[in-house]
VMD Tcl script that builds the backbone (N, CA, C; Angstrom):
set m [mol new atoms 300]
animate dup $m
set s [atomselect $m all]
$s set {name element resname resid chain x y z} {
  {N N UNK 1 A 37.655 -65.340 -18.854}
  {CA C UNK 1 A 37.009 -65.192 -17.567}
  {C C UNK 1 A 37.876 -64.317 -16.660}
  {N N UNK 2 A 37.179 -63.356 -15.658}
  {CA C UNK 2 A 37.705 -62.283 -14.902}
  {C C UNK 2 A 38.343 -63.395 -13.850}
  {N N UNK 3 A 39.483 -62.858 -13.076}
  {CA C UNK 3 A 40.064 -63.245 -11.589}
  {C C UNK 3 A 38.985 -63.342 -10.936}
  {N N UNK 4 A 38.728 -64.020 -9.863}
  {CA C UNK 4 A 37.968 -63.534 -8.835}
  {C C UNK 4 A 38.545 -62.687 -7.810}
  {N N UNK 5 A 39.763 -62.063 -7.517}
  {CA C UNK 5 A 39.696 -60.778 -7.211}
  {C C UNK 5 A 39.205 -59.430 -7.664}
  {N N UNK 6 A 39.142 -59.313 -9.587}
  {CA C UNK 6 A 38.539 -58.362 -10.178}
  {C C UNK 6 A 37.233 -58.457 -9.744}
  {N N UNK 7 A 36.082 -59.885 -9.650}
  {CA C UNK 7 A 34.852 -59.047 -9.084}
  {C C UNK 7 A 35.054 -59.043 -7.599}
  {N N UNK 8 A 35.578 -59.158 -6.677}
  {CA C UNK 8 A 35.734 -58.674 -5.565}
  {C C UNK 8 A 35.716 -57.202 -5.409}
  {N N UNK 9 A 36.717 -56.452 -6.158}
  {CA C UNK 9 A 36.857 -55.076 -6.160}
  {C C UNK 9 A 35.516 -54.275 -6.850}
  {N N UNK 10 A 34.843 -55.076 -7.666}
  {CA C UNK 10 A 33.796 -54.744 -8.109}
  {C C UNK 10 A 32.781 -54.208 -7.057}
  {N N UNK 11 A 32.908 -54.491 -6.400}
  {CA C UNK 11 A 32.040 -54.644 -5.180}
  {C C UNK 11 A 32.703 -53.918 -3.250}
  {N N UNK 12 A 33.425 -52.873 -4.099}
  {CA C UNK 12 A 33.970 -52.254 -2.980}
  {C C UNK 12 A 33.411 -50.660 -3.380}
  {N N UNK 13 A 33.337 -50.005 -2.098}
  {CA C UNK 13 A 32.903 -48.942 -2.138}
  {C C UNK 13 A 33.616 -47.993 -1.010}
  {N N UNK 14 A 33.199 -46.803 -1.320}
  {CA C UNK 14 A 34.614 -45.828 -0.284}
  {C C UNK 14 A 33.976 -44.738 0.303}
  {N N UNK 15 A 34.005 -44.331 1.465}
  {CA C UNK 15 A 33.538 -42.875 2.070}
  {C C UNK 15 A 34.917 -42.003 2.296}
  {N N UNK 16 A 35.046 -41.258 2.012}
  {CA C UNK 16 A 36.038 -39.917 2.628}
  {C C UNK 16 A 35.748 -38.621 2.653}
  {N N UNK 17 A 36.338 -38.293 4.110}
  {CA C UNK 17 A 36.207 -37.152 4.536}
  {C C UNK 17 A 36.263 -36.242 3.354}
  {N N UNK 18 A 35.550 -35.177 3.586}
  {CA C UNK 18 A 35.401 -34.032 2.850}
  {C C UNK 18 A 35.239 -32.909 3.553}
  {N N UNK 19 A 35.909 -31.500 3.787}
  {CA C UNK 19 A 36.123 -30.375 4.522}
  {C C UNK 19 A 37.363 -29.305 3.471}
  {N N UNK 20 A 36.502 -28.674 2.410}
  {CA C UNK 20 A 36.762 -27.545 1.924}
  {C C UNK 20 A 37.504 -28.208 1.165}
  {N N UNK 21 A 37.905 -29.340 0.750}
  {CA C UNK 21 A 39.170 -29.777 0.140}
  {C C UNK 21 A 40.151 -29.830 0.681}
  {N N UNK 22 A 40.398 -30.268 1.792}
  {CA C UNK 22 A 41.490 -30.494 2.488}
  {C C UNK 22 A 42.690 -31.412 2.281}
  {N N UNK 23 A 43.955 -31.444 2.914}
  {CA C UNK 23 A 44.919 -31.923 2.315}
  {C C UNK 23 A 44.861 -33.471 2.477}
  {N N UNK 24 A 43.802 -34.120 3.612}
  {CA C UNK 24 A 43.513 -35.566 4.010}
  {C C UNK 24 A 42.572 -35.933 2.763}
  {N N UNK 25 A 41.718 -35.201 2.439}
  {CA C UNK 25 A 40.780 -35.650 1.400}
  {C C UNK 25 A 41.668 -35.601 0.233}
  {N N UNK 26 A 42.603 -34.742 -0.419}
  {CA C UNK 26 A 43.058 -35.737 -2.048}
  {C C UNK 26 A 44.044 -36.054 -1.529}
  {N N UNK 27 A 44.359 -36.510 -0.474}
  {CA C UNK 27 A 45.366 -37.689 -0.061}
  {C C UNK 27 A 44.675 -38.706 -0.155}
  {N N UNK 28 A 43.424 -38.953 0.358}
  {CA C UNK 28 A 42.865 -40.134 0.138}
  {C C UNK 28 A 42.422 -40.843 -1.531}
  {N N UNK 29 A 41.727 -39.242 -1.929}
  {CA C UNK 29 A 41.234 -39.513 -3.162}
  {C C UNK 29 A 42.356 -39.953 -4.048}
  {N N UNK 30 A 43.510 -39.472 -3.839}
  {CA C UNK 30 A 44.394 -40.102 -5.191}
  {C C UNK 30 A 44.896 -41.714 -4.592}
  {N N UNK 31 A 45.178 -41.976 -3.239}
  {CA C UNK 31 A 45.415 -43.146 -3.070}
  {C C UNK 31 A 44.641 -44.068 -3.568}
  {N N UNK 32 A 43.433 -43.742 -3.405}
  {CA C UNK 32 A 42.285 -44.653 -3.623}
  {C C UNK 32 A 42.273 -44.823 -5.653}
  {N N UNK 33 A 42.599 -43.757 -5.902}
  {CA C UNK 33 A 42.600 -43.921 -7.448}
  {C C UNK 33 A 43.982 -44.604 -8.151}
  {N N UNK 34 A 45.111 -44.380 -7.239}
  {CA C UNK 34 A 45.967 -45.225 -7.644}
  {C C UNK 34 A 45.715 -46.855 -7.221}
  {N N UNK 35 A 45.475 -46.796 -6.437}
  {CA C UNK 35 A 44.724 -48.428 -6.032}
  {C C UNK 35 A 44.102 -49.403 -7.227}
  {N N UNK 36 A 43.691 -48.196 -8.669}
  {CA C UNK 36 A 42.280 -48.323 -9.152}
  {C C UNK 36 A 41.070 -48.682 -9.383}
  {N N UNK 37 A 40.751 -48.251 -7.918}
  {CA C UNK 37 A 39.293 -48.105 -7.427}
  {C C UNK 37 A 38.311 -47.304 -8.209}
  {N N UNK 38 A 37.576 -47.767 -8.623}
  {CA C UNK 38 A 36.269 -47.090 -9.613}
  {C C UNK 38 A 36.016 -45.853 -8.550}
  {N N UNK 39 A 36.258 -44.350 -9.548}
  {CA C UNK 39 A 36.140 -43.287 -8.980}
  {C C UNK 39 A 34.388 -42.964 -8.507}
  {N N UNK 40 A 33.781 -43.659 -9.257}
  {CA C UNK 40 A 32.137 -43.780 -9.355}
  {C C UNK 40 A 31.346 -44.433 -7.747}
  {N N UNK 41 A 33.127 -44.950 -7.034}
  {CA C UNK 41 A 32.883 -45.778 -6.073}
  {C C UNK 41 A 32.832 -44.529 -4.850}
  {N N UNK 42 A 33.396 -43.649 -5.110}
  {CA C UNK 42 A 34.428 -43.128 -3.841}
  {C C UNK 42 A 33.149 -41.820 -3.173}
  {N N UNK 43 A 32.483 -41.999 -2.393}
  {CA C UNK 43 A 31.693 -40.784 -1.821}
  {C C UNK 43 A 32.312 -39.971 -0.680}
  {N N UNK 44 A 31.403 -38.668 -1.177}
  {CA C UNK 44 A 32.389 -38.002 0.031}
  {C C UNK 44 A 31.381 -37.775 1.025}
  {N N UNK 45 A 32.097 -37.444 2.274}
  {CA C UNK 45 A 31.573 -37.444 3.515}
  {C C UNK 45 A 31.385 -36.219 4.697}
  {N N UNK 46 A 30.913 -35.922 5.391}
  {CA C UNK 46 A 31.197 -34.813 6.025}
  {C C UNK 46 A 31.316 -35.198 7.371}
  {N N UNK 47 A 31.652 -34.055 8.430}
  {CA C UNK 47 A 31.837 -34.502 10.015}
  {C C UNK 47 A 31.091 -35.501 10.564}
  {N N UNK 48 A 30.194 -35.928 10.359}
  {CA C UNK 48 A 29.256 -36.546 11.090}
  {C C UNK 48 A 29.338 -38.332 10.437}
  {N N UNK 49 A 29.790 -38.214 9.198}
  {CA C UNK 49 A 29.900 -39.458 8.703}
  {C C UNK 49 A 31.535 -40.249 8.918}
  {N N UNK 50 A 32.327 -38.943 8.584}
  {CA C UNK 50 A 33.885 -39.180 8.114}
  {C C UNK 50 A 34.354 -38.714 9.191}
  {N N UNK 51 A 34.238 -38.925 10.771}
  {CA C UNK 51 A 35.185 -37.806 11.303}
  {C C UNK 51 A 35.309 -38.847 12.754}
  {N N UNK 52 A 36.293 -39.291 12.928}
  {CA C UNK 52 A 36.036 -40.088 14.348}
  {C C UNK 52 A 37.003 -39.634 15.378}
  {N N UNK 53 A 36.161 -39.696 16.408}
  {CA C UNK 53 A 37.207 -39.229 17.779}
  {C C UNK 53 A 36.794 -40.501 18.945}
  {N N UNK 54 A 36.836 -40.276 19.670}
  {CA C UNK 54 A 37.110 -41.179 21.023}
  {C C UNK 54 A 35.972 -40.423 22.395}
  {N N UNK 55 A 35.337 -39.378 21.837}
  {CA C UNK 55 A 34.680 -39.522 22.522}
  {C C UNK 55 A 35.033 -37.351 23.221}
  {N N UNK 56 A 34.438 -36.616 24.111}
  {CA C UNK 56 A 34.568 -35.090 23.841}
  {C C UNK 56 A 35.967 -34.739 23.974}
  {N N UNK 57 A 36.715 -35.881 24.788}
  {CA C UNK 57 A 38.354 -35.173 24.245}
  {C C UNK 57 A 39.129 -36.324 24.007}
  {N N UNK 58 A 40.735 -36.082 23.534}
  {CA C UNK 58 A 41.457 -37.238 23.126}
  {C C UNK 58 A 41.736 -37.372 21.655}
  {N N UNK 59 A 42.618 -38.093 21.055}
  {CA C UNK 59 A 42.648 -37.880 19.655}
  {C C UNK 59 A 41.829 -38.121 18.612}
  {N N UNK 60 A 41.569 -37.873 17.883}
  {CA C UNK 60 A 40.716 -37.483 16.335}
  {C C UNK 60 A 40.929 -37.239 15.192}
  {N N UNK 61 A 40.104 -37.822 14.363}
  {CA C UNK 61 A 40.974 -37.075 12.715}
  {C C UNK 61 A 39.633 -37.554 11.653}
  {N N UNK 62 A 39.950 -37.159 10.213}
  {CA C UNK 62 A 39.212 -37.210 9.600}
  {C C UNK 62 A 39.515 -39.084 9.406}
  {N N UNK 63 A 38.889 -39.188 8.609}
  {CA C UNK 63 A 38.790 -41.256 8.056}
  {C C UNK 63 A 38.202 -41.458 6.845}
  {N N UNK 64 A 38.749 -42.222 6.001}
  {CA C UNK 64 A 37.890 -42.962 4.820}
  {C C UNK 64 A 37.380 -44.154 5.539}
  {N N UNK 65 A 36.440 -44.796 4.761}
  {CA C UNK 65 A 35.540 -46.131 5.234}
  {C C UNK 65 A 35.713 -47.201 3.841}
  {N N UNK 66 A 36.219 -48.035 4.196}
  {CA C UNK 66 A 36.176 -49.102 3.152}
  {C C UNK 66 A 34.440 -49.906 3.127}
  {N N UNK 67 A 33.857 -50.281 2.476}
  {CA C UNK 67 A 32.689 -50.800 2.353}
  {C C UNK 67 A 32.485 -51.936 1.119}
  {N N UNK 68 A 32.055 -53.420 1.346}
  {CA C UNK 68 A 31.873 -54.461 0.742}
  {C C UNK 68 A 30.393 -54.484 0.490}
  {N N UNK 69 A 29.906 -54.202 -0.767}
  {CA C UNK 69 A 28.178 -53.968 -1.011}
  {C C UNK 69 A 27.823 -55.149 -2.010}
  {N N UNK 70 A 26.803 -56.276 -1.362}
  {CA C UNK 70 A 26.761 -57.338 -1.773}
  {C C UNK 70 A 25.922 -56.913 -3.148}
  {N N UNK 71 A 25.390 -57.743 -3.897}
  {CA C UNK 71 A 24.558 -57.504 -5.449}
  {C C UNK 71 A 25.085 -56.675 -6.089}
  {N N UNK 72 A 26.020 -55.920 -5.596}
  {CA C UNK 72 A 26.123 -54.672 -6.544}
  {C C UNK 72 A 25.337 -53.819 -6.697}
  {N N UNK 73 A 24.299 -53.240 -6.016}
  {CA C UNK 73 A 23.132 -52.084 -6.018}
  {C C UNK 73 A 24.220 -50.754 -5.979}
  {N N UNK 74 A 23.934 -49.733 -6.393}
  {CA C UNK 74 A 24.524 -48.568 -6.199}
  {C C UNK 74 A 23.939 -47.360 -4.968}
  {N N UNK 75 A 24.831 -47.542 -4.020}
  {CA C UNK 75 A 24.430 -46.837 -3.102}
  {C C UNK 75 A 24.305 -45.099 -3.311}
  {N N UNK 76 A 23.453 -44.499 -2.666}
  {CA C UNK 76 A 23.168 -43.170 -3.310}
  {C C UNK 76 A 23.990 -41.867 -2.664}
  {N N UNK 77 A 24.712 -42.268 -1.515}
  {CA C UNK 77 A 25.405 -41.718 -0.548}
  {C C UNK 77 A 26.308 -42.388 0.280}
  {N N UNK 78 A 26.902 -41.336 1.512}
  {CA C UNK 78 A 27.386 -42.168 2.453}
  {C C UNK 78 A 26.292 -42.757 3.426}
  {N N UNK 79 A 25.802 -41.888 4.113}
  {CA C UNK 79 A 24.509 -42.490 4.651}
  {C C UNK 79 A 23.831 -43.566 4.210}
  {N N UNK 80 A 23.910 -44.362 3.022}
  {CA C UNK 80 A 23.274 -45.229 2.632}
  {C C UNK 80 A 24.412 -46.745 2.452}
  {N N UNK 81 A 25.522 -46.201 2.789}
  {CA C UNK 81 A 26.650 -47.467 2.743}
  {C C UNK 81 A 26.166 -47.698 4.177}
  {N N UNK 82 A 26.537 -46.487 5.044}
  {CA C UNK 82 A 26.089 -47.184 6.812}
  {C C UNK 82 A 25.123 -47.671 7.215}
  {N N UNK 83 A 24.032 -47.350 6.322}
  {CA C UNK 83 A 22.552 -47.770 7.386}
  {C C UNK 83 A 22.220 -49.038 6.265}
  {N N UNK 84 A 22.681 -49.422 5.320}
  {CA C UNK 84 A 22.029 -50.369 4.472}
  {C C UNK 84 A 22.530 -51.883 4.702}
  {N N UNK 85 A 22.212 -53.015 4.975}
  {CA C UNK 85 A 22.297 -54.506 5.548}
  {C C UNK 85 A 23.184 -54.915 4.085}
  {N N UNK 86 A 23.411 -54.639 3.028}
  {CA C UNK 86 A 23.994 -55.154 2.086}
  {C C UNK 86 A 25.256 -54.512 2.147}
  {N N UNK 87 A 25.886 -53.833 2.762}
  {CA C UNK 87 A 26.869 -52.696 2.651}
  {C C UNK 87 A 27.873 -53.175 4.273}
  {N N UNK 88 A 28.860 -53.698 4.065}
  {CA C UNK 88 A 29.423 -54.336 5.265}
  {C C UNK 88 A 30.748 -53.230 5.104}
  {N N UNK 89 A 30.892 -52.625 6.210}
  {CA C UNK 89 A 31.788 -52.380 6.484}
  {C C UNK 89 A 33.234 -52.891 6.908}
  {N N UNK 90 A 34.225 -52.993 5.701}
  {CA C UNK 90 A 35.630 -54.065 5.876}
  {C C UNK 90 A 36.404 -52.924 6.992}
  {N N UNK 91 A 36.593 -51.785 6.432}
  {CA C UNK 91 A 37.581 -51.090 7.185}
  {C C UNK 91 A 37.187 -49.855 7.743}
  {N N UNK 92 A 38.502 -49.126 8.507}
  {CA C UNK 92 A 38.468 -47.845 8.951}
  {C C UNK 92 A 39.492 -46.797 8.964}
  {N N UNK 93 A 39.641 -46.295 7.989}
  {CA C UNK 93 A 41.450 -46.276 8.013}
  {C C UNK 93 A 41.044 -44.470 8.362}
  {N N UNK 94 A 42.009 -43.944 9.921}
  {CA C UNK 94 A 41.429 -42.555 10.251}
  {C C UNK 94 A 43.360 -42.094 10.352}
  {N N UNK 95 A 43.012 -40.802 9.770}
  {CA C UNK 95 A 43.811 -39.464 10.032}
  {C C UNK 95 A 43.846 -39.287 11.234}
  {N N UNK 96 A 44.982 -39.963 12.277}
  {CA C UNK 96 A 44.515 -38.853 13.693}
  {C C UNK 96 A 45.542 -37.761 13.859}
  {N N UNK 97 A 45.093 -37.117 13.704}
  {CA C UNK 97 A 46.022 -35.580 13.324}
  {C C UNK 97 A 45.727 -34.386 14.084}
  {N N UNK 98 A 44.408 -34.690 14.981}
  {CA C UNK 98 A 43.904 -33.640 15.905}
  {C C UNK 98 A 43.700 -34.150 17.676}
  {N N UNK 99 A 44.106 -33.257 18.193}
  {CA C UNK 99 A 43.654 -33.863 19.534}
  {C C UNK 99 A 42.769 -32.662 20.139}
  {N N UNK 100 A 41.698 -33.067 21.119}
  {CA C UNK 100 A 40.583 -32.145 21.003}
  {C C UNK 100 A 41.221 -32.101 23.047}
}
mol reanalyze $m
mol bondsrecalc $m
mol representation Tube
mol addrep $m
């Protein structure tokens, strides 16, 4: 019989920024793979999903999104981890590396 932390992780899912390949995005992507997080898990994201600021000025940066998706359904995007009631958002872990 599995840990019950192994199906815990079963059931995690990941958004990260994505912008040309940037040096925040396979920073994230390899963290997340050394973690070993199912790469099948990890979606990428663009400004509008992955990118948080505080509002038109003040600091900002890109962000991965940690996400807890109950049943195990496979979400088809990022857009579909945020807007879907089975898909709880655990974390927010942001790059602030820019100030606007």
């Amino acid at each position: 019989m599995l840990p019950s932390s192994f199906m815990f992780f079963q059931h995690i899912w990941l958004s990260i920024f994505v912008f040309l390949f940037g040096w925040a995005q396979l920073i994230t992507h390899e963290a997340w793979l050394f973690f070993r997080v199912d790469p099948s898990h990890v979606y990428p994201g663009d400004s509008r999903d992955n990118f948080w600021d505080m509002g038109d000025t003040g600091p900002c940066g890109p962000c991965t999104e940690i996400y807890y998706v109950h049943d195990d359904p496979e979400p088809k995007d990022t857009g579909w981890l945020q807007n879907n009631l089975k898909a709880v958002e655990l974390w927010n872990v942001v790059f602030m590396q820019y100030d606007r």
